[in-house]
N, CA, C and O atoms as a GROMACS GRO file, in nm:
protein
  324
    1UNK      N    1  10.283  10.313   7.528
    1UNK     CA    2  10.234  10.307   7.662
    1UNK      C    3  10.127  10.414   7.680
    1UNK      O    4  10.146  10.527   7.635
    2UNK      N    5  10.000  10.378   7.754
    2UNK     CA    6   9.926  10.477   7.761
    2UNK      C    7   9.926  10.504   7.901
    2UNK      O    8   9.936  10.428   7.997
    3UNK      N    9   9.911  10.654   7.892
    3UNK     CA   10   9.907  10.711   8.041
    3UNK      C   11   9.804  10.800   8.086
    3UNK      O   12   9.766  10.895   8.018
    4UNK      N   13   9.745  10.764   8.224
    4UNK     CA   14   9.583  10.828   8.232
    4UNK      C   15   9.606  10.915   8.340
    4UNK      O   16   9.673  10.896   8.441
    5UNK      N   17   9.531  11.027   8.301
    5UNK     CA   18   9.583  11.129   8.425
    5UNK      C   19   9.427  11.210   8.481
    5UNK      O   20   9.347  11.238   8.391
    6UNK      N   21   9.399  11.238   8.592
    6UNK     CA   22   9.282  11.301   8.628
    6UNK      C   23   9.292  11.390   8.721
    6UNK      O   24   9.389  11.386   8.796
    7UNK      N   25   9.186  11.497   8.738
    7UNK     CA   26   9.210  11.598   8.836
    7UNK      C   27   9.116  11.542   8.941
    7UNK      O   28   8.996  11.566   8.944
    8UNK      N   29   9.160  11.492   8.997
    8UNK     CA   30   9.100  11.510   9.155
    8UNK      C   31   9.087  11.538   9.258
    8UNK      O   32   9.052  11.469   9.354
    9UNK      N   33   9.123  11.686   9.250
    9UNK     CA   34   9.108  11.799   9.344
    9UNK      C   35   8.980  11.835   9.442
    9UNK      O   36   8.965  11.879   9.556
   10UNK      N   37   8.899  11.793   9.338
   10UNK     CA   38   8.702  11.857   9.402
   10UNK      C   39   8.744  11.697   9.462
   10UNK      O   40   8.652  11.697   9.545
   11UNK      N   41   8.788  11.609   9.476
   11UNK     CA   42   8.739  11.521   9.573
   11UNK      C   43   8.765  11.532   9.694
   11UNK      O   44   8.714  11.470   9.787
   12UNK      N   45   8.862  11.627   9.696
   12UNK     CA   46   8.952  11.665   9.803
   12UNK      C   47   8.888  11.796   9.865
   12UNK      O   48   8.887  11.795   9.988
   13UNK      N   49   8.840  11.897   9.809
   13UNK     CA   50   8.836  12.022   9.832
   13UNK      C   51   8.756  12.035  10.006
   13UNK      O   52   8.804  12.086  10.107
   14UNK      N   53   8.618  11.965   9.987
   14UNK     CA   54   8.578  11.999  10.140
   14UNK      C   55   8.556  11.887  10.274
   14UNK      O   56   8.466  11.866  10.355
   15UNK      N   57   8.751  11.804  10.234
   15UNK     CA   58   8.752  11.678  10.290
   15UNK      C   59   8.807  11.765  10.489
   15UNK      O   60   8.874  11.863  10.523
   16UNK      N   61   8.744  11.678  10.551
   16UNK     CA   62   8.832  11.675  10.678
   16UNK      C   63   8.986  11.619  10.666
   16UNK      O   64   9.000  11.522  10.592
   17UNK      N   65   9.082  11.661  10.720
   17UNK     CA   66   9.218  11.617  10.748
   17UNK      C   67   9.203  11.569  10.904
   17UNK      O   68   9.116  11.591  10.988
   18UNK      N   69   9.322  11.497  10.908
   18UNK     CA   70   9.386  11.469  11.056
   18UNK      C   71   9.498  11.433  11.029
   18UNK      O   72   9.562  11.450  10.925
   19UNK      N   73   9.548  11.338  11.202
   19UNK     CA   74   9.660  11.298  11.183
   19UNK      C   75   9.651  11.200  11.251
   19UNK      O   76   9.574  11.209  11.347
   20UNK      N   77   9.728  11.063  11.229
   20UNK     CA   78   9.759  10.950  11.357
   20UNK      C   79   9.818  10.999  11.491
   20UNK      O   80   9.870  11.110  11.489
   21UNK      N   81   9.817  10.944  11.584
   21UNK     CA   82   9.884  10.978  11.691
   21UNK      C   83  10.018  10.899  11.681
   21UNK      O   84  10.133  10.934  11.709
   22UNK      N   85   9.953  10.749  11.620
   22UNK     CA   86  10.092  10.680  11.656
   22UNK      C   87  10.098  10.628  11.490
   22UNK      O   88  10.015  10.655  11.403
   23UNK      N   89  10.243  10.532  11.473
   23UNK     CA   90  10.183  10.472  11.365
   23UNK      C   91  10.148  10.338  11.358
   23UNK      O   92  10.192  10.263  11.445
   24UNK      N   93  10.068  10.286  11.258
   24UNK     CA   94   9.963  10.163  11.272
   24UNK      C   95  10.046  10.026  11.152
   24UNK      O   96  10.118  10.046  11.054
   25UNK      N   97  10.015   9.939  11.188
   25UNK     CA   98  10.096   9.817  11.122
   25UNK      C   99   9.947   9.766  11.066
   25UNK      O  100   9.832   9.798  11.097
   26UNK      N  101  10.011   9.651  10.949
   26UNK     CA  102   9.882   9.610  10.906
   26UNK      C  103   9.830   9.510  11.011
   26UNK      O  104   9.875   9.470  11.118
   27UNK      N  105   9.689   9.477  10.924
   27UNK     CA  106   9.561   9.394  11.029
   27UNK      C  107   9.561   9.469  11.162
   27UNK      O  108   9.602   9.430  11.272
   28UNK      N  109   9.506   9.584  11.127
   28UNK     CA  110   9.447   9.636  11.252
   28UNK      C  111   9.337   9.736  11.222
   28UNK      O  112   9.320   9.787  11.111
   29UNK      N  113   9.250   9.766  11.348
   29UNK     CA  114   9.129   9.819  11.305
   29UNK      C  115   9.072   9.983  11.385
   29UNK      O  116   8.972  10.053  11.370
   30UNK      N  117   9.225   9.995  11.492
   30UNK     CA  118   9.164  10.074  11.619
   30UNK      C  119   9.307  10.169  11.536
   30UNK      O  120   9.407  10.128  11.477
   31UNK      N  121   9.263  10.293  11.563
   31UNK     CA  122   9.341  10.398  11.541
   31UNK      C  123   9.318  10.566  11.630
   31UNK      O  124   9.222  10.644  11.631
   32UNK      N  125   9.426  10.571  11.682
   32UNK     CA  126   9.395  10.697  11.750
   32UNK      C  127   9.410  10.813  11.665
   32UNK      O  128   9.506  10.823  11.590
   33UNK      N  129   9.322  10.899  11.672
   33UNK     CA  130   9.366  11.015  11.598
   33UNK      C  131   9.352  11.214  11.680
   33UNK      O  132   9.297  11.269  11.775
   34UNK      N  133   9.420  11.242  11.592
   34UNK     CA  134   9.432  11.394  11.678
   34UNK      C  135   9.288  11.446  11.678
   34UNK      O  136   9.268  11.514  11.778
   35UNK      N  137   9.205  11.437  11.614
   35UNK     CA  138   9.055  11.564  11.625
   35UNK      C  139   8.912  11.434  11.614
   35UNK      O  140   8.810  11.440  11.545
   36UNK      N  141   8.964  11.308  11.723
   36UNK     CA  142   8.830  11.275  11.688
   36UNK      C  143   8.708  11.340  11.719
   36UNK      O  144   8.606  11.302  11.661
   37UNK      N  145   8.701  11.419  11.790
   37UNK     CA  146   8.602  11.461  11.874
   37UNK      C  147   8.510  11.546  11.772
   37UNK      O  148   8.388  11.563  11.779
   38UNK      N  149   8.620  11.608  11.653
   38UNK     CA  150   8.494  11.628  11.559
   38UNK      C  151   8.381  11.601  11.520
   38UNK      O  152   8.379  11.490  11.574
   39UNK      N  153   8.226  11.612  11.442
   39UNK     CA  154   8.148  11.552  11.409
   39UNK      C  155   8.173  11.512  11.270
   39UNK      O  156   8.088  11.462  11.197
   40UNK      N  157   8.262  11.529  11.247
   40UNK     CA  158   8.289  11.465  11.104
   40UNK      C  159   8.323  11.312  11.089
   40UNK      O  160   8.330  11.261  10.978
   41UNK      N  161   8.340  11.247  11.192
   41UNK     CA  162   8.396  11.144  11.197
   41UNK      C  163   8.319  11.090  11.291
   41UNK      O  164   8.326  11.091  11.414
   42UNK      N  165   8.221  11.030  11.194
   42UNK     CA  166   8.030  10.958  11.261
   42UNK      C  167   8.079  10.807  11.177
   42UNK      O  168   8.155  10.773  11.086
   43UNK      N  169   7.983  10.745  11.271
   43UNK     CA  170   7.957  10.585  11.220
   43UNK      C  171   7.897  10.529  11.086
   43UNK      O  172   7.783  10.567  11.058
   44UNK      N  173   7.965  10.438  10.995
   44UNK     CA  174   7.948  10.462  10.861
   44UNK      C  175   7.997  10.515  10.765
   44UNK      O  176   8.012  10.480  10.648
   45UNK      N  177   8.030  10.638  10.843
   45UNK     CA  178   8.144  10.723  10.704
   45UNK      C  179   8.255  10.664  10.683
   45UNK      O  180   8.295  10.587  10.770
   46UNK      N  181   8.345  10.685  10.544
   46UNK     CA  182   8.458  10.686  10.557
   46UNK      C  183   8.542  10.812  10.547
   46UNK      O  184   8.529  10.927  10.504
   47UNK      N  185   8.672  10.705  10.630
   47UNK     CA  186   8.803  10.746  10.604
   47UNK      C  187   8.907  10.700  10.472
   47UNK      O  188   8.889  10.606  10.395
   48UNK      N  189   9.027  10.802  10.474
   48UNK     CA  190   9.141  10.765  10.349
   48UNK      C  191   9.253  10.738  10.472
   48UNK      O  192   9.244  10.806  10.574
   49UNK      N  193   9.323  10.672  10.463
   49UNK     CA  194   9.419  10.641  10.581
   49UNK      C  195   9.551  10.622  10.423
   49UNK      O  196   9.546  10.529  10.342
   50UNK      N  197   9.643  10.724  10.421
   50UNK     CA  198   9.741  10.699  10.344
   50UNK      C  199   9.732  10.878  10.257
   50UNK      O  200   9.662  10.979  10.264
   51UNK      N  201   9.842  10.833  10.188
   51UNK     CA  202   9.827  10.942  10.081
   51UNK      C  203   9.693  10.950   9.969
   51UNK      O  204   9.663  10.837   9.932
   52UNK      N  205   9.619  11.044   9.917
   52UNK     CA  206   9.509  11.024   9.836
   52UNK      C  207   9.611  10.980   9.690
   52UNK      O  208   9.714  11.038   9.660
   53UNK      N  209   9.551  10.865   9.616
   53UNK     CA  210   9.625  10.864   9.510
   53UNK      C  211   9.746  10.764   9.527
   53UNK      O  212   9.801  10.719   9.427
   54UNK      N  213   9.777  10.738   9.621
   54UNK     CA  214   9.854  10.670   9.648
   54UNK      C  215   9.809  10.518   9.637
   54UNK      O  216   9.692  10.478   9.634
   55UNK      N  217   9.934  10.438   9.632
   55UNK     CA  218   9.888  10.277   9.572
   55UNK      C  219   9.847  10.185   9.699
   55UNK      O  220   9.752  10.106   9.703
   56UNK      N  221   9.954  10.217   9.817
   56UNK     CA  222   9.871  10.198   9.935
   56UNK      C  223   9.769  10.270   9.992
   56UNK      O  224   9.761  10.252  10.114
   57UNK      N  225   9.694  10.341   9.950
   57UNK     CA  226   9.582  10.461  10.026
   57UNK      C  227   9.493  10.341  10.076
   57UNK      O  228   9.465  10.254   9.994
   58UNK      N  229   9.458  10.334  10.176
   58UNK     CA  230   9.320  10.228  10.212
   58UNK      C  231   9.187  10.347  10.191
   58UNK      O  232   9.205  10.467  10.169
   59UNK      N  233   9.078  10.292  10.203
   59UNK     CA  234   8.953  10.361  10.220
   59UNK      C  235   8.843  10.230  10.403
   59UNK      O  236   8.817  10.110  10.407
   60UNK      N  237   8.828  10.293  10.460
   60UNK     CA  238   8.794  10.239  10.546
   60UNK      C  239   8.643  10.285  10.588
   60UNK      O  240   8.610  10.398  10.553
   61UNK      N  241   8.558  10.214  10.654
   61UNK     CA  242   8.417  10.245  10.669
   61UNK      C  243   8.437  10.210  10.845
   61UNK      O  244   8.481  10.109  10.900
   62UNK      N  245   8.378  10.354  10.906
   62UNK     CA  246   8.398  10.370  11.065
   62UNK      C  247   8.315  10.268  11.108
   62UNK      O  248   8.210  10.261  11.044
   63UNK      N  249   8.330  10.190  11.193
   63UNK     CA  250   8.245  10.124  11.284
   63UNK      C  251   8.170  10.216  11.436
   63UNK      O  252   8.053  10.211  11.473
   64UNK      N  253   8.295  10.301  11.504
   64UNK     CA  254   8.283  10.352  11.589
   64UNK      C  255   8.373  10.459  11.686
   64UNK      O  256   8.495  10.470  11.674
   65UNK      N  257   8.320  10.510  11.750
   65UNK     CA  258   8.406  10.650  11.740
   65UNK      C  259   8.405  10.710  11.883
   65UNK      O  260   8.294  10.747  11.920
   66UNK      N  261   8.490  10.724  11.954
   66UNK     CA  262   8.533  10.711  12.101
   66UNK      C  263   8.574  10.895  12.087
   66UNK      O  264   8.674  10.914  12.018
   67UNK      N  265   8.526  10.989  12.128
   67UNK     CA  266   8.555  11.152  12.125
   67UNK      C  267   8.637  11.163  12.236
   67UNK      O  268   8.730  11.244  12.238
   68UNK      N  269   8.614  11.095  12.322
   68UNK     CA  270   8.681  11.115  12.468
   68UNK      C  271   8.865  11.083  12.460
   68UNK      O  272   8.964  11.156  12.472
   69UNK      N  273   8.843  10.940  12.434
   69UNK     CA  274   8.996  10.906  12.425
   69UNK      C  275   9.060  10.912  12.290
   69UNK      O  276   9.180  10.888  12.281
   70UNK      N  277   8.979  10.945  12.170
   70UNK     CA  278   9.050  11.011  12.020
   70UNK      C  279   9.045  10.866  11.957
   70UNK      O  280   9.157  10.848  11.909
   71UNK      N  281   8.952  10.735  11.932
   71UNK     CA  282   8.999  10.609  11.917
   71UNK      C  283   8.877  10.660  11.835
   71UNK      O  284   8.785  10.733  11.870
   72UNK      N  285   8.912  10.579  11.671
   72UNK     CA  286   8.813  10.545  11.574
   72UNK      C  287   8.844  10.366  11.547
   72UNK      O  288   8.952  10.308  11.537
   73UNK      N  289   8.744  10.328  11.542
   73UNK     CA  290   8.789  10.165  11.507
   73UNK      C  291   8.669  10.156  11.387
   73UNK      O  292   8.557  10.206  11.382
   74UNK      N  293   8.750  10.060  11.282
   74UNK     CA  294   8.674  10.053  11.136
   74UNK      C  295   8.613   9.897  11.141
   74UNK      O  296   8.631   9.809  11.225
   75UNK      N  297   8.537   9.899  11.022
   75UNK     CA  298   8.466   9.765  11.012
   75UNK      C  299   8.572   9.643  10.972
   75UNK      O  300   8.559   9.521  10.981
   76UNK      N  301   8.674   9.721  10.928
   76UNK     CA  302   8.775   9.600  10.849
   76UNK      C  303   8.919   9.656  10.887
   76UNK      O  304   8.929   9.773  10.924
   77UNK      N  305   9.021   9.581  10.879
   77UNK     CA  306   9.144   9.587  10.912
   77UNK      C  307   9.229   9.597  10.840
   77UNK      O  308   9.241   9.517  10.747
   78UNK      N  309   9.341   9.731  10.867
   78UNK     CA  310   9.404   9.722  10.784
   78UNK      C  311   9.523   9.601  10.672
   78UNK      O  312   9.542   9.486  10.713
   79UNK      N  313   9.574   9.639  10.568
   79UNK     CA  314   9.633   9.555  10.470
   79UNK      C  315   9.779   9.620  10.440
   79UNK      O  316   9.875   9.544  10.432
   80UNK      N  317   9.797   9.750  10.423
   80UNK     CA  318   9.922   9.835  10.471
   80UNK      C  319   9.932   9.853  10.584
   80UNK      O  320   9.843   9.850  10.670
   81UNK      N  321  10.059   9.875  10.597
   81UNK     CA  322  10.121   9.962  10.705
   81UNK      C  323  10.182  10.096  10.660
   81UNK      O  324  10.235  10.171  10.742
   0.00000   0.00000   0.00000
């Protein structure tokens, strides 16, 4: 059996964190989160919604970004929950 292992730490090193407010079920696209109001979280970028590394981790591309009420909604919907 072969087993592949990598450091992917520097992918991580000067990532933004957050957190959900609530939690999200699949096929969905609107997510509240604790620090939208950051500028880190602009239209186009992505997000990791899951553990990094993880088999469910999604990668999501922002559509749009609400600072006021903490709502990011993505171009595509989720597939985990």
């Amino acid at each position: 059996m072969v087993t592949l292992q990598a450091d992917n730490r520097s992918l991580t090193q000067a990532s933004k964190f957050s957190a959900l407010i609530t939690n999200y079920s699949s096929g969905v696209s609107t997510f509240s989160i604790l620090n939208a109001t950051d500028s880190d979280f602009a239209i186009n970028a992505f997000i990791s919604l899951g553990n990094f590394g993880a088999e469910d981790t999604e990668i999501l591309k922002i559509l749009t970004v609400d600072s006021t009420t903490g709502v990011i909604t993505t171009t595509t919907v989720t597939k985990f929950a």
